[in-house]
Phi, psi and omega in degrees: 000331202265331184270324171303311171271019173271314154308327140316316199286305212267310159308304155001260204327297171334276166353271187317311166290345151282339188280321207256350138295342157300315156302290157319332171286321139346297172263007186254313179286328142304331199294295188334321159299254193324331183280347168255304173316342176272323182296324205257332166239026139188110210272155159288122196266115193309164167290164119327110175283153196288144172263153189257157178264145163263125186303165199290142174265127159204185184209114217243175177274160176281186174287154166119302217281154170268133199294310174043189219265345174217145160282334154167205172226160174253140181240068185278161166294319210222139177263034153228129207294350194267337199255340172281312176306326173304311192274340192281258210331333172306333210266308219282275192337353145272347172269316204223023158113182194277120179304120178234355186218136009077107168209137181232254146247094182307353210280321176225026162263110176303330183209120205226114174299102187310307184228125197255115167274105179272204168247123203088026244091161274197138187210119177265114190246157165228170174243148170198135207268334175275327174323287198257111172320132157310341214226033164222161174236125210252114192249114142287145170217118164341104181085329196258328171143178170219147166274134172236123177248134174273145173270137176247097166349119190291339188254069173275151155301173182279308212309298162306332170319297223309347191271340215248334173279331163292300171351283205302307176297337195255148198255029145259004197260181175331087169321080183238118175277199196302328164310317189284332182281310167301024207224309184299313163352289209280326203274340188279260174346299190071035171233148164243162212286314180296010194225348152326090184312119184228156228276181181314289176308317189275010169261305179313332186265330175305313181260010153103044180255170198284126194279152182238328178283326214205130209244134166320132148258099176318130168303129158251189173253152162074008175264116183220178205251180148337164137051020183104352216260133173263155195225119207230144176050017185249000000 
């Protein structure tokens, strides 16, 4: 008896340790099976490469300069202020102190944003309709003083920007304000800026392609055109 149930016994013991090597071998080939099934329906989705911003096109008088009724001109891409202003204020704000306050003419803006988030602060805009020339944009900085930018219709061809940003920017020409300089443009040419056909790349960047005519350019000191005049994104 003693020998019969040492043996019962000692099988037992046998028994169970294979089945719980069986289990384990088991729950290790399952885990493997979910770690390829895991491999395999959720693949690592690459990062997204950063796209670069294009920079504010513009083309202002240096300091020094007389002033006369405009300070240079803006060129935006867009009539909408909330996505154009951010690129403008990146530029102005080293130049001429932190932009805070904004105002334009509503005549061609469609939806114009009480507060614009830049960088790094807050830029409050108003509007006014007799006050303010349609085709200028009126830029303040707290303590430093304000600036008047002739607005350049976002679908001008490039050949009228570039002419209506010499204009604007040089501080030997006409005291015209912005309308009368778009307007002498248009009666010189016998083109209206806005009615000026534009060529494949300035249509692609116009409906929101990688600008091609006009390129970012790091601000240096002393880079300036002719007659005085600085030239910023061109």
């Amino acid at each position: 008896m003693e020998g019969t149930e040492g043996i019962s016994h000692t099988g037992f013991h046998a028994g169970s340790f294979s089945a719980r090597d069986e289990t384990r071998a088991a729950a290790e080939a399952a885990r493997r099976r979910v770690r390829i099934m895991s491999a395999t329906l959720y693949p690592t989705v690459p990062h997204p490469e950063p796209v670069a911003i294009p920079a504010a096109r513009l083309a202002l008088k240096t300091d020094g300069t007389s002033r006369g009724l405009l300070d240079g001109a803006w060129w935006p891409r867009s009539r909408d202020l909330l996505s154009e202003l951010p690129l403008l204020t990146d530029v102005l704000d080293p130049l001429w102190g932190r932009i805070t306050r904004i105002a334009v003419n509503p005549k061609y803006w469609p939806v114009i944003p009480r507060h614009v988030p830049v960088d790094g602060h807050v830029v409050r805009v108003g509007w006014f309709t007799p006050e303010i020339d349609p085709h200028k944009l009126l830029l303040l900085s707290y303590g430093t003083g304000r600036w008047d930018l002739l607005i350049i219709p976002p679908e001008t061809g490039a050949e009228s920007a570039a002419r209506l940003m010499a204009a604007a920017s040089d501080p030997g020409g006409p005291p015209l304000t912005a309308s009368a300089l778009i307007a002498a443009d248009e009666a010189r040419h016998g083109v209206a800026a806005t009615e000026e056909p534009l060529d494949a790349d300035e249509a692609w960047e116009y409906e929101g392609g990688a600008p091609a005519v006009f390129t970012a350019v790091p601000r240096q000191p002393g880079r300036t055109g002719r007659a005085g005049r600085l030239i910023v994104g061109l």
